[in-house]
C-alpha positions in Angstrom: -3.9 3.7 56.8 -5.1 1.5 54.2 -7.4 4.9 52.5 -3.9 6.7 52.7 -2.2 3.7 50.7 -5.1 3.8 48.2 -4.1 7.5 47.8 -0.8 7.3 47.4 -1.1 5.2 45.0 -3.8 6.7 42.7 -1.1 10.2 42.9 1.6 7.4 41.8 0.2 6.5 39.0 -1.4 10.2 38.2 2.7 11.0 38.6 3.7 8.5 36.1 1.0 9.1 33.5 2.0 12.7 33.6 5.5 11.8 33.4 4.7 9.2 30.4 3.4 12.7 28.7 6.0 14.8 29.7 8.6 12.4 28.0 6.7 12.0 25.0 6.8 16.0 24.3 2.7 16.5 24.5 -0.3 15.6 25.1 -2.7 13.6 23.1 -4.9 15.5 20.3 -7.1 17.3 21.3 -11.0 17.2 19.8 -10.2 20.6 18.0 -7.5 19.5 16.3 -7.1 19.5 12.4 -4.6 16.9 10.9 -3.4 17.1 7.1 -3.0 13.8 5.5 -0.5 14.1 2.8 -1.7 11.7 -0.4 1.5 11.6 -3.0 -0.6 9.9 -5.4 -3.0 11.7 -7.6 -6.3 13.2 -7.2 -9.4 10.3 -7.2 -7.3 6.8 -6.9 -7.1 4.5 -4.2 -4.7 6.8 -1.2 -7.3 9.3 -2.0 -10.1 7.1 -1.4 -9.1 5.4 1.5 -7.4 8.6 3.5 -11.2 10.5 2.4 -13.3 7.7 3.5 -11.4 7.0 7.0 -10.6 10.7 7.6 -14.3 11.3 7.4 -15.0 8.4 9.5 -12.7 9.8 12.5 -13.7 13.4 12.0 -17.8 12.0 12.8 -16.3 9.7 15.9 -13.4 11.4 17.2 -14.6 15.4 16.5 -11.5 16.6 14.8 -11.0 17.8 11.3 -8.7 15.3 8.6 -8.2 17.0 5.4 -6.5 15.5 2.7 -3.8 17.2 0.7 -2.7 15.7 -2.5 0.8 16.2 -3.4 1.7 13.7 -6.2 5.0 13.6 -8.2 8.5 12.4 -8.8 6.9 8.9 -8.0 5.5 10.1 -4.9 8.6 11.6 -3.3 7.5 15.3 -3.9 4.5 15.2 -1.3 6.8 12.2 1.3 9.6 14.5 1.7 6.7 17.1 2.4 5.5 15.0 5.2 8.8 14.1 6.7 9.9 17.8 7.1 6.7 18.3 8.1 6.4 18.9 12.6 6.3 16.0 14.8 3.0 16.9 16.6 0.3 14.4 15.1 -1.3 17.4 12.9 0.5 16.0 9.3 0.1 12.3 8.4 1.4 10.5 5.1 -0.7 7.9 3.6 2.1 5.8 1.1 1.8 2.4 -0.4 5.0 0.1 -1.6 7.0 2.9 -3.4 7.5 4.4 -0.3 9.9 1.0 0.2 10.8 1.2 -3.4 12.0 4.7 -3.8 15.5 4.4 -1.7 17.0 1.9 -4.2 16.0 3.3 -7.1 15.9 7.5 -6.6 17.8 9.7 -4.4 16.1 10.9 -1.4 16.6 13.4 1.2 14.5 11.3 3.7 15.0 7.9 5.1 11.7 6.2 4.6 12.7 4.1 8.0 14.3 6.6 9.7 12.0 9.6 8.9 8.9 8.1 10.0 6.9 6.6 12.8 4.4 3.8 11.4 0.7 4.2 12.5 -0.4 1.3 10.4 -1.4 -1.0 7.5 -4.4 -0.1 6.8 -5.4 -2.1 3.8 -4.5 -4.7 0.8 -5.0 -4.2 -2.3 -5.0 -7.5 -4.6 -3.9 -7.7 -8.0 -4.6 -9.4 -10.9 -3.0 -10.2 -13.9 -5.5 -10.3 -17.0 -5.6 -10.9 -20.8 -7.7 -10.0 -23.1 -11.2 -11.7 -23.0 -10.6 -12.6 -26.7 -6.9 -14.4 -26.6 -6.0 -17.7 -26.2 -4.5 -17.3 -22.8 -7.4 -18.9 -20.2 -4.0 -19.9 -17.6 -0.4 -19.0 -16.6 0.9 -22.0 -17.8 -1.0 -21.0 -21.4 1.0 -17.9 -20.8 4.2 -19.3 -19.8 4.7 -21.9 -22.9 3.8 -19.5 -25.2 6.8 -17.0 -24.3 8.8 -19.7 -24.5 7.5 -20.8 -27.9 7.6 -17.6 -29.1 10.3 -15.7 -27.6 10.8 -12.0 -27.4 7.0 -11.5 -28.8 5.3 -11.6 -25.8 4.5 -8.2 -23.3 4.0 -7.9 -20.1 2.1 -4.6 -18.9 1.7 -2.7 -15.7 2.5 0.8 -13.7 5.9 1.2 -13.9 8.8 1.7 -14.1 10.5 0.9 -11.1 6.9 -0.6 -9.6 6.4 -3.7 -7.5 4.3 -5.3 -10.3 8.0 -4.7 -12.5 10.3 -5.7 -9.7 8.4 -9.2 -9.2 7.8 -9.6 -13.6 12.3 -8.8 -13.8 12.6 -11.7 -10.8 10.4 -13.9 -12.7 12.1 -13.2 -15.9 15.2 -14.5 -14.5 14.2 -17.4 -12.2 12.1 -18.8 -15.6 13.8 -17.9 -18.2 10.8 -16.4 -20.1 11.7 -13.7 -22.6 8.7 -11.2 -22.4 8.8 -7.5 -22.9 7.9 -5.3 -19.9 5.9 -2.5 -21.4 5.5 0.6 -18.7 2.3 2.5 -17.9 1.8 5.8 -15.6 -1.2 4.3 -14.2 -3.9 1.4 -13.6 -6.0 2.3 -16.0 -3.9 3.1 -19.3 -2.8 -0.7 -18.8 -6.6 -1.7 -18.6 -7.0 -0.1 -22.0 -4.1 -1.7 -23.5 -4.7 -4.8 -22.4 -8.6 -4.4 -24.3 -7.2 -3.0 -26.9 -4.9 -5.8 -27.5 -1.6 -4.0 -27.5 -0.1 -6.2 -25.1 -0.5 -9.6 -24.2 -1.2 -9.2 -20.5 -1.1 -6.8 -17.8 -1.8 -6.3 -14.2 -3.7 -4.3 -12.0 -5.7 -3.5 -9.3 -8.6 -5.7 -8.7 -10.9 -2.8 -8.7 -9.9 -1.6 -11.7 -10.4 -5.0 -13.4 -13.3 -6.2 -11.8 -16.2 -4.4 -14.5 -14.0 -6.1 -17.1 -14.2 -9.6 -15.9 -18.0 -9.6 -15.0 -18.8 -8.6 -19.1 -15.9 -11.0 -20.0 -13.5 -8.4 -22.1 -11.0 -9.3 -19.6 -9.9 -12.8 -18.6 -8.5 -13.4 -15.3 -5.3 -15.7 -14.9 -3.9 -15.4 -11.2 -3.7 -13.2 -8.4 -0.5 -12.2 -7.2 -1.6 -11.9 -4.2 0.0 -14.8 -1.3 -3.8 -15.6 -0.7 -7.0 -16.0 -3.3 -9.4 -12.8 -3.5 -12.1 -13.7 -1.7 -14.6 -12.7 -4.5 -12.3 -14.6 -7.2 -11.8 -18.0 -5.0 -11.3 -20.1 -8.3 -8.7 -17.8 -9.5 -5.0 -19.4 -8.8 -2.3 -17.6 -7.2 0.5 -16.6 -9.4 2.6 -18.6 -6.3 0.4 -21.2 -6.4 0.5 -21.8 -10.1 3.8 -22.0 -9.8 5.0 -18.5 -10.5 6.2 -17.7 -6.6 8.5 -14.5 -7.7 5.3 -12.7 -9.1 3.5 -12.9 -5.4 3.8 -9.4 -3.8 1.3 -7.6 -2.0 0.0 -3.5 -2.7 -0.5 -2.4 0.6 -1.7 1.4 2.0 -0.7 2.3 4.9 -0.5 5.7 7.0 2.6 7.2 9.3 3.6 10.5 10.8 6.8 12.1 10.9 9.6 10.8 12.9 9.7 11.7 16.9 6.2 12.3 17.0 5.0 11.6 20.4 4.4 7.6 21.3 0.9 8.3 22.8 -0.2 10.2 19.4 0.9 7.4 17.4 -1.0 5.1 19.7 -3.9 7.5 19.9 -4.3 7.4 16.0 -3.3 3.5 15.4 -6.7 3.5 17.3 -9.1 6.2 15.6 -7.8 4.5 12.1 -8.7 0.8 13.3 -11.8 1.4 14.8 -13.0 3.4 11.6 -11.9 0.5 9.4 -14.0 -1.9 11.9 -17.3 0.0 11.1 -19.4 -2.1 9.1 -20.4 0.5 6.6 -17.0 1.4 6.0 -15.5 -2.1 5.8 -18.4 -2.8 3.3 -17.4 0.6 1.3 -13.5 -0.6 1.4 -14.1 -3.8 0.1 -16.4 -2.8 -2.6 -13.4 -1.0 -4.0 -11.0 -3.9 -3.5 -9.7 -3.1 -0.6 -9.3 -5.6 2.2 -8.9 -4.3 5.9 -5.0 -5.6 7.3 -5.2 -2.9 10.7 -1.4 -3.9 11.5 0.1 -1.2 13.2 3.0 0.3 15.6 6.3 -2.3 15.5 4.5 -5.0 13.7 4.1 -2.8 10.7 7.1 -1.2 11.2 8.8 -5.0 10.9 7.1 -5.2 7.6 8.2 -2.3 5.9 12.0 -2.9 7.0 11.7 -6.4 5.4 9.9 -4.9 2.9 12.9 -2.3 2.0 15.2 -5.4 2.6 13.7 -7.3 0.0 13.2 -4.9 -2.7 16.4 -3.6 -2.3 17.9 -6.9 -2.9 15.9 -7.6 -5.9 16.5 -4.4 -7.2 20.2 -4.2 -7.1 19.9 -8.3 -8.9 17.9 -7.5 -11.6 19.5 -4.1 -12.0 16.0 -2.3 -12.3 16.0 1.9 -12.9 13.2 3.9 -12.3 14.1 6.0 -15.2 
């Protein structure tokens, strides 16, 4: 009697796993299976790198093929509304960053970046760091800060823009400190880098990667992070928060999702591959010699994030009155 329980309740659970499957429309992927991973950033900057570098991580673990397809433009709604028509089966991915939470308030869409989507995860953080030249007289924020006020309407304030996080948080702080800088737009991380050395603004910001040459030599000076904690290879660099500047903290984040209704077990399946891949030594070490610090929060609790995320930029946004155009 007691091998015929045991039985019974092996099939019971063999019933409900199959019924878990059945509900959620398919299987999980298979080893053979090859999955696109949509980058709407250009070719060679940080989506590509991290959707390459994991992609080739879980294709040597897991036995299936991840290709990346770059698909930049219109701010990167050209390849997201490619991924959200895109089937439900697991075999099409979007890697995306903060525009993704951006773009609704600011561009007209036809997807719904929290209803056309099923987050995966966070995968990394990317720190920033607003610099001056290695050459001016700016060595703090507070240098910074008195300055535009001394000298009002003189002073410029660079980054990737418009319509950016770096240009949401500068318009808040505008406001909240009554500092009369101009916001000067770039299309990318490194045209600000070379404005900044050139001295054609007075500061700009930008990927810690993209700075971090700069600082070593000295042509750039570092003056915060506006990052909410220090970067760990900067630790006497200040927080734009914590030098009293708290509307300039925002985070760059990357993270990865699939189309909406794909199945619950793929999502799960892939939340996996990506955080193991991220936990392999070699690859945490290649990560975070680009700047790039490992954050592996996925399924609701990244999905939490982005709709506060969308909340708060929206907000902002709509007070500040910021275009993308």
């Amino acid at each position: 009697m007691q091998l015929l329980r045991g039985f019974l309740h092996l099939v019971a659970r063999a019933t409900t796993g199959a019924l878990f499957l059945l509900a959620c429309g398919q299987s999980a992927l298979p080893q053979t299976a090859t999955i696109k991973i949509v980058n709407p950033y250009p070719p060679g900057g940080t989506a590509d790198i991290i959707a390459r570098l994991l992609g080739d991580q879980i294709g040597r673990t897991q036995g299936v093929t991840m290709v990346v397809e770059n698909r930049p433009g219109g701010g990167t709604v050209i390849g997201t509304e490619a991924a959200a028509r895109a089937a439900p089966d697991g075999s099409t991915l979007l890697i995306t960053s903060v525009a993704f939470v951006i773009n609704p308030h600011v561009r007209k869409l036809n997807y719904d970046p929290l209803a056309s989507f099923e987050p995966i995860c966070n995968l990394v953080q990317s720190p920033q760091v607003i610099v001056a030249n290695g050459g001016s007289p700016y060595r703090t924020m507070a240098d910074l800060t008195n300055a535009a006020r001394a000298k009002p309407g003189q002073l410029t304030f660079a980054s990737t823009g418009p319509a950016s996080p770096s240009h949401v948080a500068f318009e808040m702080e505008k406001r909240i400190a009554g500092l009369d800088m101009i916001y000067v737009p770039f299309p990318g991380n490194a045209p600000v880098v070379n404005a900044v050395l050139g001295g054609h603004v007075t500061v700009g910001v930008a990927n810690y990667a993209d700075v971090v040459g700069h600082l070593k030599v000295g042509t750039l000076r570092a003056l915060a992070t506006t990052s909410p904690t220090r970067i760990e290879a900067l630790p006497d660099l200040p927080t734009a928060a914590g030098a009293g500047h708290k509307a300039l903290e925002y985070d760059i984040w990357f993270g990865m999702l699939a189309p909406a209704k794909t199945p619950k077990n793929i999502v799960s399946q892939l939340s996996g591959w990506f955080v193991a891949a991220m936990q392999v030594p070699a690859i945490k070490a290649k990560l975070v010699e680009q700047g790039l610090y490992p954050v592996g929060a996925c399924g609701a609790e990244f999905a939490t994030e982005l709709r506060r995320q969308h909340a708060d930029y929206g907000r902002i946004i709509r007070e500040a009155n910021i275009k993308a155009e």
